[in-house]
C-alpha positions as CSV (number, residue, x, y, z in Angstrom):
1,X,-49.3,67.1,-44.1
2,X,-48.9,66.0,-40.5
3,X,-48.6,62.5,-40.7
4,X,-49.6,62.7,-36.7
5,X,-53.1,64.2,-37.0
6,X,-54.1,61.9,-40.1
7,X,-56.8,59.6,-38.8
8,X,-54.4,56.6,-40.5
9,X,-51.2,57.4,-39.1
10,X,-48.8,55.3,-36.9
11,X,-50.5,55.6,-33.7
12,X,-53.8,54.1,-35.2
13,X,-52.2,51.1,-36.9
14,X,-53.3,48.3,-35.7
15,X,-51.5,44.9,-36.4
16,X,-53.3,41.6,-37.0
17,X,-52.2,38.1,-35.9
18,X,-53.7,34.8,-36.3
19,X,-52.6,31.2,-35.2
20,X,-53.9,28.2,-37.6
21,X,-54.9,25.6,-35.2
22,X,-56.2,23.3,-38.0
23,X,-52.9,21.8,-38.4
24,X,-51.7,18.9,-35.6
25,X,-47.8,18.0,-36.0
26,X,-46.9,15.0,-34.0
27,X,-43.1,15.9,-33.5
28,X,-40.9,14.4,-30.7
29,X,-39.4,16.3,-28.6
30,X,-35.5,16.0,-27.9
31,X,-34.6,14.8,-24.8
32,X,-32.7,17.2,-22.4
33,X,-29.0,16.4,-23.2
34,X,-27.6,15.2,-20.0
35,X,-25.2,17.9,-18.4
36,X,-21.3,17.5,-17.4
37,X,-22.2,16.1,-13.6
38,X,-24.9,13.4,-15.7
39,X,-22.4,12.0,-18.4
40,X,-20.8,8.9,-16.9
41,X,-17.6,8.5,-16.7
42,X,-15.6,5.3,-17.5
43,X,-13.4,5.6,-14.9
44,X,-15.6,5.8,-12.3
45,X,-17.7,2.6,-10.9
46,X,-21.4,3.4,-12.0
47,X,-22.3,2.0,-8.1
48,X,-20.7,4.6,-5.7
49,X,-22.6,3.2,-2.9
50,X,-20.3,-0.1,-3.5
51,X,-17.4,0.7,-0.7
52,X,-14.0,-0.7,-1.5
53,X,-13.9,-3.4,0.9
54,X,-17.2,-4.5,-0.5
55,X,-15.5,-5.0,-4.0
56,X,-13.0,-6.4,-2.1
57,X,-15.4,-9.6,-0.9
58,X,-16.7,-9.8,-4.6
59,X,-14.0,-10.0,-6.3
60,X,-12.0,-12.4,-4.3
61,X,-12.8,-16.4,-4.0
62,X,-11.4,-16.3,-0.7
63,X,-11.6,-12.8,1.0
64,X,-10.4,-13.7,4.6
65,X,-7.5,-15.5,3.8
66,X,-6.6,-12.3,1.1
67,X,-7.3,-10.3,4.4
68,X,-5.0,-12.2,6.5
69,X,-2.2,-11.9,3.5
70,X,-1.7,-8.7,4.0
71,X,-3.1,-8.3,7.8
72,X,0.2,-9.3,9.6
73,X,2.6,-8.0,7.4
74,X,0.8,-4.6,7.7
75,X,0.9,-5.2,11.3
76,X,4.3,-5.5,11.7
77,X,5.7,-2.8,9.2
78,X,3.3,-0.3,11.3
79,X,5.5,-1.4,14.6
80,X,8.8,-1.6,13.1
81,X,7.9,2.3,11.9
82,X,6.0,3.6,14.8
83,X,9.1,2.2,17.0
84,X,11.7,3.8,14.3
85,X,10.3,7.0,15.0
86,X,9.7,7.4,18.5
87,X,12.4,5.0,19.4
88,X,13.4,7.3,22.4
89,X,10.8,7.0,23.7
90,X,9.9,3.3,23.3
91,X,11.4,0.3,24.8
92,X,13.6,-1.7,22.0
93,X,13.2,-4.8,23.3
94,X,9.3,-4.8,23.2
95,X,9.3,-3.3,20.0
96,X,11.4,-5.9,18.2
97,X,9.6,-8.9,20.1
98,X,6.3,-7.9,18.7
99,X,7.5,-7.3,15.4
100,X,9.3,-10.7,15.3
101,X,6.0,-12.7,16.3
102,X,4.0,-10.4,13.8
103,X,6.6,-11.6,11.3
104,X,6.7,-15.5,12.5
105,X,3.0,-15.2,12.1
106,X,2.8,-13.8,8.5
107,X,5.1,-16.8,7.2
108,X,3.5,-19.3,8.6
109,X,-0.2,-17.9,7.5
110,X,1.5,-17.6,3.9
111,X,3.1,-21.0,4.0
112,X,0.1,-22.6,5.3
113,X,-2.7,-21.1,4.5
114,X,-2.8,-18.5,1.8
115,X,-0.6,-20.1,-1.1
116,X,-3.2,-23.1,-1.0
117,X,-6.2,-21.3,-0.4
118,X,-5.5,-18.5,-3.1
119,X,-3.1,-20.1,-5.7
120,X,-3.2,-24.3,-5.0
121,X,0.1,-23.9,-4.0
122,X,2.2,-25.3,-1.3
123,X,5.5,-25.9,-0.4
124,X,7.2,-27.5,3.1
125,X,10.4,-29.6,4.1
126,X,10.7,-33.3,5.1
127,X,13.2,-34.9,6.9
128,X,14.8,-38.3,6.1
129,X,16.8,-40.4,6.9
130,X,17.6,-42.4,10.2
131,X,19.7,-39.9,11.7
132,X,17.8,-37.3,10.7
133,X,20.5,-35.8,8.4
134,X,18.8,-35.7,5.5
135,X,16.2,-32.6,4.5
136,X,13.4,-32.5,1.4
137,X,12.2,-30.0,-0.2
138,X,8.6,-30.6,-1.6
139,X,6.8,-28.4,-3.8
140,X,3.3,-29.2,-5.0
141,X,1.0,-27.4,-7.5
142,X,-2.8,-28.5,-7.2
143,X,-3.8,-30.2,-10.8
144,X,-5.6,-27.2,-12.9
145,X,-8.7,-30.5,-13.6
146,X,-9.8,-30.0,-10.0
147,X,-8.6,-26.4,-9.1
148,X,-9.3,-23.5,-11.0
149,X,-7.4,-19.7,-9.7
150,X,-8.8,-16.8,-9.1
151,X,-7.6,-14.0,-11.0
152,X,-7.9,-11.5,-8.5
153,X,-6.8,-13.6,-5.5
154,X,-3.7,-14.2,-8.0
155,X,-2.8,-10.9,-8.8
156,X,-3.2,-10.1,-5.1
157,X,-1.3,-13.0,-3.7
158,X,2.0,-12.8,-6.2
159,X,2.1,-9.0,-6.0
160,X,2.0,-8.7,-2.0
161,X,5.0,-11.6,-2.1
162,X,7.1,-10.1,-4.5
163,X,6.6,-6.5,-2.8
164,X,7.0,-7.6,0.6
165,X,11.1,-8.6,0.4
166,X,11.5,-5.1,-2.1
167,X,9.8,-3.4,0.7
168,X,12.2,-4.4,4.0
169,X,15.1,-4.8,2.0
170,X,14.5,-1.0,1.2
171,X,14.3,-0.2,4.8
172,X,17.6,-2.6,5.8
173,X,19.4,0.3,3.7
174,X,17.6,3.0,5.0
175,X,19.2,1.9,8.3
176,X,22.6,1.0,7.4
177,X,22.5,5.0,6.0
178,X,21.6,5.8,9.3
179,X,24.1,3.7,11.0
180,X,20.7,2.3,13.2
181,X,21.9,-1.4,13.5
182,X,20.3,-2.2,16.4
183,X,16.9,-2.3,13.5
184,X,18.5,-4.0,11.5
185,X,18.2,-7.4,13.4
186,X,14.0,-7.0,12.5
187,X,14.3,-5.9,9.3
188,X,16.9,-9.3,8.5
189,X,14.5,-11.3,10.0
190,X,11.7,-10.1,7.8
191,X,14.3,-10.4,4.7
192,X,15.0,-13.8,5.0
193,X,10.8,-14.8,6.1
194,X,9.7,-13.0,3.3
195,X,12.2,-14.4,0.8
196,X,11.8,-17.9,1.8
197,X,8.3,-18.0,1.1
198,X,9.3,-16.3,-2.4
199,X,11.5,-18.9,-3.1
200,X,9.2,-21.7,-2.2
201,X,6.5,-20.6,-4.2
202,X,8.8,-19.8,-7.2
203,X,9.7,-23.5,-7.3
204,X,5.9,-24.4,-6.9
205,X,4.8,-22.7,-10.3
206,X,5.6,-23.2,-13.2
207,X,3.9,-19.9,-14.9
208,X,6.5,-17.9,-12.2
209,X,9.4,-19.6,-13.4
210,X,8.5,-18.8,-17.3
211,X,7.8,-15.4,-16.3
212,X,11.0,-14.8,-14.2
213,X,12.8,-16.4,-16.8
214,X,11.1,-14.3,-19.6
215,X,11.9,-10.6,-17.5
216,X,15.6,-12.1,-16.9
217,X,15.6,-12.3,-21.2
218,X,13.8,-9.0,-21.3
219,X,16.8,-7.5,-18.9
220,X,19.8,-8.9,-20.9
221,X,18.4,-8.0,-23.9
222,X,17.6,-4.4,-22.9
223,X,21.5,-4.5,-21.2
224,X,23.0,-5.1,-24.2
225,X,20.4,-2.9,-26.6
226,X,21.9,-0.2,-23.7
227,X,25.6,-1.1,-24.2
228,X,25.4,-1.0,-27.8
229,X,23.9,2.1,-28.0
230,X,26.4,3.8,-26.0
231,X,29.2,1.6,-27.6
232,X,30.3,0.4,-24.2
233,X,32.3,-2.4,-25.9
234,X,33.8,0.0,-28.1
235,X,35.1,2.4,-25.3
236,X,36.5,-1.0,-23.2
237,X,38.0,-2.0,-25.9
238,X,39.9,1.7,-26.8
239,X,40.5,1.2,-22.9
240,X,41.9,-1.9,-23.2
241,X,44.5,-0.9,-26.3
242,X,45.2,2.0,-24.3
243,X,46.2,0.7,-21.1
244,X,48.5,-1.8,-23.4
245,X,50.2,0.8,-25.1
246,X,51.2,2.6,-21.8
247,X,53.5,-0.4,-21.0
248,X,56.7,0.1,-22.2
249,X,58.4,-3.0,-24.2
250,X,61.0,-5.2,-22.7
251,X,64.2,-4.8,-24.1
252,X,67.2,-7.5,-23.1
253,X,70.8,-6.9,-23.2
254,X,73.5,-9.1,-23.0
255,X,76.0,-7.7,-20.0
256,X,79.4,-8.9,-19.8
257,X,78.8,-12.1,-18.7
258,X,76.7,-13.4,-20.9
259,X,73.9,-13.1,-19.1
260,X,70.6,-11.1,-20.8
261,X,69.4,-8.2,-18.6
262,X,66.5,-7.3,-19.0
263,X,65.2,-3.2,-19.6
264,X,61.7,-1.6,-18.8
């Protein structure tokens, strides 16, 4: 039988449905889970809008004197470069003049103005003495009672002083390499600036001297870790024997005379 012409067959089926609507469910629905451009990162400052020079004037106590720490110094590393490069071109005279004031006036800002502003530090020299003859060297440390130091004006102060002599004594080899010592008069002059206010300010802290005096430990300790290790006292000392045994002893003879002569 022709399942096709039965008034049942397949193309007369018809399928029932039905939805019961008497039942409510109060379910939550999940939140969307936030894509890879929504999940925050904790790398990335949550306020983007906040520019860097805006963190900047939050974060330090004193923004314009941490401005004018690195303002000069900036200043005059720009000249000293952009006259290294086109120094055909430029006079030398002019070029080392500017940078020398730039410098003058980065040492005296630092002396002055920063170290007491950012770290209560200060540091100068007296003369004594009738004649004159005699020079003191003061350095003062504001009491921690009445002054109280900013830990990001700290971090920025120390590192910037520390970097600064690294930085031109880098550039003093650079041009001894390439025999430029007409440079080098700038870059000596930044040396010894820079490094005087390093050493005044070293002597004004006490935390800087434990922690100099701690990475000095840290050194020898990791210079002889490193010479045992390679038995470095070991191979002088196989040097040493061998050198000695090289020599020859000294033999004496009597001659004739009775005198001892002496054989290598």
């Amino acid at each position: 039988m022709n399942s096709y012409n039965h008034p049942q067959g397949p193309n007369d089926l018809q399928f029932m449905t039905s939805v019961d609507t008497s039942i409510q469910q109060n379910v939550q629905v999940p939140q969307q889970p936030p894509t890879l451009n929504q999940i925050p990162d904790a790398n990335i400052p949550q306020n983007s809008d906040e520019s860097l020079v805006s963190q900047f004037m939050k974060n330090s106590a004193h923004p314009i004197p941490a401005l004018f720490h690195i303002l000069f110094k900036a200043l005059a590393l720009t000249v000293y470069l952009l006259g290294g490069v086109v120094e055909h071109g430029t006079n030398f005279i002019t070029v080392t003049v500017i940078c020398i004031l730039l410098l003058a006036a980065d040492f005296w800002v630092v002396k002055n103005i920063t170290g007491r502003l950012l770290v209560g530090l200060r540091w100068w020299a007296q003369i004594e003495g009738e004649d004159g003859s005699e020079t003191r060297w003061i350095f003062e440390a504001a009491p921690s009672e009445t002054y109280v130091t900013n830990k990001f004006d700290s971090t920025w102060f120390w590192s910037i002083l520390y970097l600064t002599p690294v930085v031109w004594t880098g550039y003093f080899f650079v041009g001894l390499l390439k025999w430029n010592f007409g440079w080098l008069l700038t870059v000596s002059f930044a040396i010894i600036l820079s490094s005087a206010n390093v050493y005044g300010y070293y002597h004004c802290s006490k935390d800087q001297k434990a922690k100099f005096q701690q990475m000095v430990a840290k050194g020898a300790e990791y210079g002889a870790g490193a010479a045992i290790r390679h038995n470095v006292f070991g191979k002088m000392a196989n040097f040493t024997s061998a050198f000695g045994s090289s020599q020859q002893p000294q033999q004496t003879q009597m001659n004739s005379r009775g005198q001892e002569t002496t054989f290598v």
